[in-house]
Rosetta silent file (secondary structure, phi, psi, omega in degrees, C-alpha in Angstrom):
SEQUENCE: XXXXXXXXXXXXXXXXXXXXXXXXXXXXXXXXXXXXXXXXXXXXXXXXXXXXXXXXXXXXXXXXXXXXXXXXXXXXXXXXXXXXXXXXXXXXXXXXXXXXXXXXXXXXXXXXXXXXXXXXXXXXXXXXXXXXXXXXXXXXXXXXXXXXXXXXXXXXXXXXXXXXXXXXXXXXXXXXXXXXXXXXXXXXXXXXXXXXX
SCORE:     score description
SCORE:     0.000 S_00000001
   1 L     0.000  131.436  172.966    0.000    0.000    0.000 S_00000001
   2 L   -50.395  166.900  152.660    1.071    3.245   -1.015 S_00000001
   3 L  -122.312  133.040  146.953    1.679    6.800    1.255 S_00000001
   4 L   -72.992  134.185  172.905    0.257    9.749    0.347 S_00000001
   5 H   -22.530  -53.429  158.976    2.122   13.007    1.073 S_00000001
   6 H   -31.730  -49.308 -167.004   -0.079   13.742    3.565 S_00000001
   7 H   -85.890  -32.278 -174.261    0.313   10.441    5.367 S_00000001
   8 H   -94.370  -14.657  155.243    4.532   10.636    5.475 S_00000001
   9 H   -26.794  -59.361 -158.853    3.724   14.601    6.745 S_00000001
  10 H   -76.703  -14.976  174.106    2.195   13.249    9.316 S_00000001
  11 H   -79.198  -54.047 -166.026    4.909   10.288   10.454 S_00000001
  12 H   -44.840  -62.706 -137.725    7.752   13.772    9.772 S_00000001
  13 H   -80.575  -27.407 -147.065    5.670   15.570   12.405 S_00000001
  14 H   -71.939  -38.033  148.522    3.926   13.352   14.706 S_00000001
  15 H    64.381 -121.694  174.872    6.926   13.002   16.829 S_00000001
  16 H   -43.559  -57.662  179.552    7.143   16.337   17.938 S_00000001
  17 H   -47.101  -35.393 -171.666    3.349   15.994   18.932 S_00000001
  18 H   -68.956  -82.572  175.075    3.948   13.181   20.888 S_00000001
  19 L   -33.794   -2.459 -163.042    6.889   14.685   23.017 S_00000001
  20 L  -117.565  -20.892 -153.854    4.446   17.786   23.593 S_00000001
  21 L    55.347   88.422  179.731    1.810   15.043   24.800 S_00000001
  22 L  -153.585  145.476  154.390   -0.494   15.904   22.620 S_00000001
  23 L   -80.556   70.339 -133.272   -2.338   14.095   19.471 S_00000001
  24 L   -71.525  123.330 -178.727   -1.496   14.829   16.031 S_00000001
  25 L   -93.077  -26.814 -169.802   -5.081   14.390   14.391 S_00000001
  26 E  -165.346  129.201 -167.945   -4.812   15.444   11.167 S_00000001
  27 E  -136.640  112.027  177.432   -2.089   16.809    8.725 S_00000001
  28 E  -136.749  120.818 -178.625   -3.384   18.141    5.512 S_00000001
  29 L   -99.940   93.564 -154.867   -1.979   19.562    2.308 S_00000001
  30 L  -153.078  159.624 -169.003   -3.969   21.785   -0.092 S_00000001
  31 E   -84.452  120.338  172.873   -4.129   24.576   -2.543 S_00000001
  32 L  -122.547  109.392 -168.213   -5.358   28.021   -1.597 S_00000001
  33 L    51.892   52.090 -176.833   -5.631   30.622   -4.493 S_00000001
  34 L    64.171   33.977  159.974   -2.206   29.093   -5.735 S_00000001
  35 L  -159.887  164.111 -143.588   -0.317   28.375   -2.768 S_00000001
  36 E   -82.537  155.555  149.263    0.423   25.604   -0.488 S_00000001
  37 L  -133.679   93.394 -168.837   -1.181   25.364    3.037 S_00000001
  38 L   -44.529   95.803  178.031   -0.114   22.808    5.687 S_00000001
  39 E  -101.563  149.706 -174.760   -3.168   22.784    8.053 S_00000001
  40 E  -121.370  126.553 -175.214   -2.199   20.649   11.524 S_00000001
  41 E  -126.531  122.707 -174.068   -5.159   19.501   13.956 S_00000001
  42 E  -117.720  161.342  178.060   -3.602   18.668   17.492 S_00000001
  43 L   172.104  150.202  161.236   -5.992   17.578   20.521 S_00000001
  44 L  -143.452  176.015  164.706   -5.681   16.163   23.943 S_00000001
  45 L   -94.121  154.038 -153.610   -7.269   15.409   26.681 S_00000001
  46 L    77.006    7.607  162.974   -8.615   18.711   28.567 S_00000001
  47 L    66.204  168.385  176.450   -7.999   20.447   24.867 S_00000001
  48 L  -112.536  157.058 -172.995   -4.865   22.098   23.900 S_00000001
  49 L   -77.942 -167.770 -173.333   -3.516   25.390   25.132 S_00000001
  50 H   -72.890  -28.580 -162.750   -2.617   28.595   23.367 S_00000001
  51 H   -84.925  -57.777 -178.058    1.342   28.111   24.252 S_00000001
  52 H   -56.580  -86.678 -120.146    1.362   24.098   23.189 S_00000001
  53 H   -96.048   -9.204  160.707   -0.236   25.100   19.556 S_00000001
  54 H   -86.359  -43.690  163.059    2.429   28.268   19.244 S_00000001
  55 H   -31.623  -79.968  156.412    5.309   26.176   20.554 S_00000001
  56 H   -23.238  -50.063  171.304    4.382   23.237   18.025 S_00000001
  57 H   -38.526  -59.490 -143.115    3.940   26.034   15.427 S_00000001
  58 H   -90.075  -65.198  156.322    7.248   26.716   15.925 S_00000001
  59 H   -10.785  -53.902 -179.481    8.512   23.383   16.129 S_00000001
  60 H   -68.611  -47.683 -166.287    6.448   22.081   12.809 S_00000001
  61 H  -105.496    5.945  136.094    8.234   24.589   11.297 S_00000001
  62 H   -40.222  -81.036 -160.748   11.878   24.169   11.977 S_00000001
  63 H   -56.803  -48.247 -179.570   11.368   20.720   11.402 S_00000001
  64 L   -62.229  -28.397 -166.477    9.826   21.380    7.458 S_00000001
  65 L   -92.671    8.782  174.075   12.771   24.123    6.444 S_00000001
  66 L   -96.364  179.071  178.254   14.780   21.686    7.709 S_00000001
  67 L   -68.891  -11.353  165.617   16.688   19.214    4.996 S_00000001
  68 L   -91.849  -18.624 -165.501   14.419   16.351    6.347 S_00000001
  69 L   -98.324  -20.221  162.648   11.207   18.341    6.147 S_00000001
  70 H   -63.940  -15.330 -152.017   12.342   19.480    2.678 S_00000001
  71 H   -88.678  -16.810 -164.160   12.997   16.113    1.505 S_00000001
  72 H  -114.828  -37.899  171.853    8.874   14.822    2.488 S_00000001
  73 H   -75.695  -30.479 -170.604    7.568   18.863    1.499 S_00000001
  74 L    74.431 -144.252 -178.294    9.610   19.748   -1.065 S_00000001
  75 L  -118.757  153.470 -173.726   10.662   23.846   -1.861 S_00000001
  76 L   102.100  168.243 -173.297    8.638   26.416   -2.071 S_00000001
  77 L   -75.137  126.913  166.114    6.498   28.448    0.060 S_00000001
  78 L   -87.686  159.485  133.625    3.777   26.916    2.480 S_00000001
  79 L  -131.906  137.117 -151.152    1.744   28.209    5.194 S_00000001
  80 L  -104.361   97.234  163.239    1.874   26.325    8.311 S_00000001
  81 E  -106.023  108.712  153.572   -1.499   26.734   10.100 S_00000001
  82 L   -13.956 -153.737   72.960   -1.828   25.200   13.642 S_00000001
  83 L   164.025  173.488  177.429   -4.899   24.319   15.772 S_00000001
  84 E   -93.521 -178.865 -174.210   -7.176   22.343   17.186 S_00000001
  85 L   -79.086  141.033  159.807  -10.685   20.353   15.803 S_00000001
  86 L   -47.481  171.665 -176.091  -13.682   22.418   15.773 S_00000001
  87 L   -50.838  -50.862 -176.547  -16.712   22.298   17.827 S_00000001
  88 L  -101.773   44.149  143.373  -18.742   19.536   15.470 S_00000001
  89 L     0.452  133.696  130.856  -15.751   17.717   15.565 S_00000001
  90 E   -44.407  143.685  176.291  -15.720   13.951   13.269 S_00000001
  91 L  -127.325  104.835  165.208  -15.607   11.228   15.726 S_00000001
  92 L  -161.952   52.242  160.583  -13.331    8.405   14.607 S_00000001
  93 L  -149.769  150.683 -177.437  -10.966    7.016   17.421 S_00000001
  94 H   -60.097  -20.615  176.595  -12.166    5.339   20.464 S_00000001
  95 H   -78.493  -32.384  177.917  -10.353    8.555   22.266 S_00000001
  96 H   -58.063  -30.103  166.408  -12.199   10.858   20.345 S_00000001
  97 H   -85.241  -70.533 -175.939  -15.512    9.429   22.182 S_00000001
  98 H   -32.715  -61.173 -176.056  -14.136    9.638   25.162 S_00000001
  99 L   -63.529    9.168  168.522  -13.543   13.596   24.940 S_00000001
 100 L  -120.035   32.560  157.305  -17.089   13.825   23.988 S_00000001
 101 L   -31.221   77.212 -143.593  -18.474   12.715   26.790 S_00000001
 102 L    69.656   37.411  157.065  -22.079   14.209   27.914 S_00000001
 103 L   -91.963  148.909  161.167  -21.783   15.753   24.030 S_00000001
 104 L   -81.242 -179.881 -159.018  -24.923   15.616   21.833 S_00000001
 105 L  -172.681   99.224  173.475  -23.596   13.543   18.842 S_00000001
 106 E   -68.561  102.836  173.058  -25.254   12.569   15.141 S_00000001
 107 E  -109.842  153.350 -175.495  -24.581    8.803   14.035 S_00000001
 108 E  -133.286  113.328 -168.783  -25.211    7.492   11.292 S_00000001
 109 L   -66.146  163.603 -177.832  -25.024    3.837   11.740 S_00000001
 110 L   -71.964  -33.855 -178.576  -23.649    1.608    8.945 S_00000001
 111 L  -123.245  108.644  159.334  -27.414   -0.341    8.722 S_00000001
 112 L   116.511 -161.753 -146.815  -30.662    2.092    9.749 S_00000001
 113 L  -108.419  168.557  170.283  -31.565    5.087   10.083 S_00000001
 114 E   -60.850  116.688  147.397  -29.618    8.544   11.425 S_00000001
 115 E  -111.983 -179.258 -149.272  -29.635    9.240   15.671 S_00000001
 116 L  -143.121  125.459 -173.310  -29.241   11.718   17.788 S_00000001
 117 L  -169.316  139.397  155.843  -27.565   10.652   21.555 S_00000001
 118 E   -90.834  146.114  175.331  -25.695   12.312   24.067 S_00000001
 119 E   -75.510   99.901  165.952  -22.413    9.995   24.993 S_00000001
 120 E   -81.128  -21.730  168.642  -22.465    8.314   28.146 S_00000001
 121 E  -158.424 -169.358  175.553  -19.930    6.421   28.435 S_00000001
 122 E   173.716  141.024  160.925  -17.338    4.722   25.804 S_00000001
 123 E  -162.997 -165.109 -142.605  -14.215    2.445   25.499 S_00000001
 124 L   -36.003  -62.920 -168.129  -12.321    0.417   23.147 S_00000001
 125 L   -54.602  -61.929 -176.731  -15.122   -1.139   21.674 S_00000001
 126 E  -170.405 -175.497 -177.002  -18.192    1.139   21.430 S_00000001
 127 E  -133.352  173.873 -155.902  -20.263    3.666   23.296 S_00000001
 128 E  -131.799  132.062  162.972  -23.317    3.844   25.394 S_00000001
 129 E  -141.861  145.222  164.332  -25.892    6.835   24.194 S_00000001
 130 E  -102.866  130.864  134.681  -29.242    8.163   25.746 S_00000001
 131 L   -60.324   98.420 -170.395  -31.476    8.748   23.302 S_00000001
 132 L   -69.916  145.478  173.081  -33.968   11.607   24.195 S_00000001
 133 L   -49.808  141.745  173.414  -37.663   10.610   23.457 S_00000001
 134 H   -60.157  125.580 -155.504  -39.284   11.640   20.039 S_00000001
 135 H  -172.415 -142.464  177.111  -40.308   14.392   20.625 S_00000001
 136 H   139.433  -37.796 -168.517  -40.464   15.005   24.112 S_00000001
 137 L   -70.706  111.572  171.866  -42.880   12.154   24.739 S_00000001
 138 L   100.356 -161.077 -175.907  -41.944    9.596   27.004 S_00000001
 139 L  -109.308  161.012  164.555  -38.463    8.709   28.566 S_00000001
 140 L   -90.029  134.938 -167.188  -35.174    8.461   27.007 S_00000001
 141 L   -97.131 -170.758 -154.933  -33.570    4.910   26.682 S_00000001
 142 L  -113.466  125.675  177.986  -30.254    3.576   26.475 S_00000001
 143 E  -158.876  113.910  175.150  -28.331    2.153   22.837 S_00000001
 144 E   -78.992  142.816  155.542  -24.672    0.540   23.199 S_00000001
 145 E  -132.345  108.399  171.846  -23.167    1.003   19.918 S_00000001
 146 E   -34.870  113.116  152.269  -20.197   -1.269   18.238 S_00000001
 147 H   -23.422  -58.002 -148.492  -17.331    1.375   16.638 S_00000001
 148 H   -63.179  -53.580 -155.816  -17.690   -1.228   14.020 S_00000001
 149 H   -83.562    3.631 -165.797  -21.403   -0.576   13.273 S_00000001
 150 L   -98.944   85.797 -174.763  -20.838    3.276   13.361 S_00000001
 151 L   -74.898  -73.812  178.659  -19.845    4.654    9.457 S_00000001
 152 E  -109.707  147.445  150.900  -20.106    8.464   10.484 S_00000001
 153 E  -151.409  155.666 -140.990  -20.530   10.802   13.918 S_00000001
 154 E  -133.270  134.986 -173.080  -20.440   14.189   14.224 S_00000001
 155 L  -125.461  132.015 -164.606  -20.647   15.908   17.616 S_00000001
 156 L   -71.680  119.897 -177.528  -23.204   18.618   17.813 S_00000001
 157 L   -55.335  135.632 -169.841  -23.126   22.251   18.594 S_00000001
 158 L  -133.218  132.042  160.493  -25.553   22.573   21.665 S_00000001
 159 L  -110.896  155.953 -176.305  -26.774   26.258   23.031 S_00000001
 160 L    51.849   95.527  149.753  -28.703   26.438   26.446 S_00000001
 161 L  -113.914   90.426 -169.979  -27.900   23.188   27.442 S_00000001
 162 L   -82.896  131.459  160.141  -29.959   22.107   30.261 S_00000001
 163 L   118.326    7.587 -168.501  -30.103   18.822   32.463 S_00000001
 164 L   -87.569  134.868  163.569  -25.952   18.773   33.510 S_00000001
 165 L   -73.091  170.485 -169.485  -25.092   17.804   36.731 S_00000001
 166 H   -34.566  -60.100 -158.252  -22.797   20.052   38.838 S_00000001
 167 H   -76.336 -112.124 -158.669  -19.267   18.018   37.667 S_00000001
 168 H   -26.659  -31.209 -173.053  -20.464   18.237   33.595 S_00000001
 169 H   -82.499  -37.627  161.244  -21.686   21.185   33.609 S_00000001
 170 H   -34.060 -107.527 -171.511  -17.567   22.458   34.867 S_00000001
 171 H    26.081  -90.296 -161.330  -16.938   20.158   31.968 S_00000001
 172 H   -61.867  -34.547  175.286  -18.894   21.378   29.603 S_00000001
 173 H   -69.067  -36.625  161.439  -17.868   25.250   30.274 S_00000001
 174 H   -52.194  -53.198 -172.456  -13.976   24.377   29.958 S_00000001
 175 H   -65.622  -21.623  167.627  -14.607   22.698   26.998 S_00000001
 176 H   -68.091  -75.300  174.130  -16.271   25.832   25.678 S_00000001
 177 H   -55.724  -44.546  174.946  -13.618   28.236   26.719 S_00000001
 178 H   -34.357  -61.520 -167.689  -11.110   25.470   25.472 S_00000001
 179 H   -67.443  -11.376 -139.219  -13.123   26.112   21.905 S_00000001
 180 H  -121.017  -41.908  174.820  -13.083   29.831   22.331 S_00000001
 181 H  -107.342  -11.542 -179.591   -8.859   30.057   22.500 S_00000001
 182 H   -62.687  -42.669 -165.959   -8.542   27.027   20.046 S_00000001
 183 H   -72.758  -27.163  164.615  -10.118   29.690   17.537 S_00000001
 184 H   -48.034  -52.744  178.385   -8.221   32.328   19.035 S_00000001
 185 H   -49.878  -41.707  177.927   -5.264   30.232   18.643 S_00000001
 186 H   -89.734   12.585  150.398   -5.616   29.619   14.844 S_00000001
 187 H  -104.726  -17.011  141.680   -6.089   33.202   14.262 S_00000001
 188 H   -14.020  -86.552  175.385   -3.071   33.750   16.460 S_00000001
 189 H   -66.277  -60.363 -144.640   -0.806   31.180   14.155 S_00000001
 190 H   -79.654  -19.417  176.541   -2.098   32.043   11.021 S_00000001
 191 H   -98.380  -10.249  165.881   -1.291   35.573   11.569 S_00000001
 192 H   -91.345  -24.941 -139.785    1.967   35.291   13.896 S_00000001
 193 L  -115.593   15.719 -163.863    3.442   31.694   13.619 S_00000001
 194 L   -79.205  118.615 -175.394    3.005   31.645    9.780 S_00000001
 195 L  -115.017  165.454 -162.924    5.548   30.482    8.744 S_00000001
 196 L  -100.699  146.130  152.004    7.391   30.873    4.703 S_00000001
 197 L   -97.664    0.000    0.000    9.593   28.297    3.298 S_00000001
């Protein structure tokens, strides 16, 4: 099986990520108005700060101007943009359920129709979601779901979110501000850390 550019990017960088403790999620290489842009998606757990995704910046970009990162990028000019995944995040590592834990969350099973669940629990295998009643009517139930049987999920943007216990609703507020400096951060990097080859 072949590598795609993309794919030995991401062996070049991940690395770095790793020594930062962090995840490298996603390393993608594509044309904007005629010129290259390296975008980099990092995540942990507890999100990543502002300092880890300029620090990396800086890192990722040593490491491409250098003669190893030329040799998998080639010459010419890039832009390196940083950050972490948005809010309606793709869910597709068993860690990825875990940080979305008491998130609403669209799957769309491989066999049946599209739901709608908040994530109650999850681990290697599969996750456990309540299902709110159609609705309104009636109670909400319970539906473990096999990784295996899940072909897309999507984790939902939620405003006014009502029904959190004390300890989730913390959670849920971090994870907020967390989204609130990721986008700071990639307007940060693209306009401080950018770096030229």
């Amino acid at each position: 099986m072949s590598t795609t550019l993309n794919d030995r990017l991401h062996v070049l960088l991940e690395p770095l990520a790793v020594e930062a403790g962090v995840d490298l999620e996603e390393v993608a290489l594509s044309k904007v108005g005629g010129r290259r842009v390296l975008d980099v998606v990092l995540d942990a757990d507890g999100g990543v700060d502002l300092d880890t995704v300029a620090e990396l910046s800086r890192a990722f970009g040593a490491l491409l101007d250098s003669p190893e990162g030329t040799a998998v990028l080639g010459d010419g000019e890039y832009r390196l943009e940083v950050g972490s995944p948005g809010a309606e995040r793709l869910l597709t590592q068993p860690r990825h359920w875990r940080r979305a834990r008491t998130r609403l969350v669209k799957v769309q099973p491989a066999k049946g129709a599209e739901l709608t669940g908040r994530v109650l629990e999850s681990d290697e295998d599969g996750v456990l979601l309540e299902i709110p009643p159609v609705k309104g009517r009636g109670k909400a139930t319970e539906r473990r779901l096999a990784f295996a049987e899940i072909a897309k999920a999507r984790v939902q943007i939620e405003f006014n979110r009502k029904g959190l216990d004390d300890e989730d609703a913390a959670d849920e507020e971090s994870a907020d501000d967390d989204l609130v400096d990721e986008d700071i951060a990639d307007d940060d990097v693209a306009d401080d850390e950018e770096e030229e080859a």
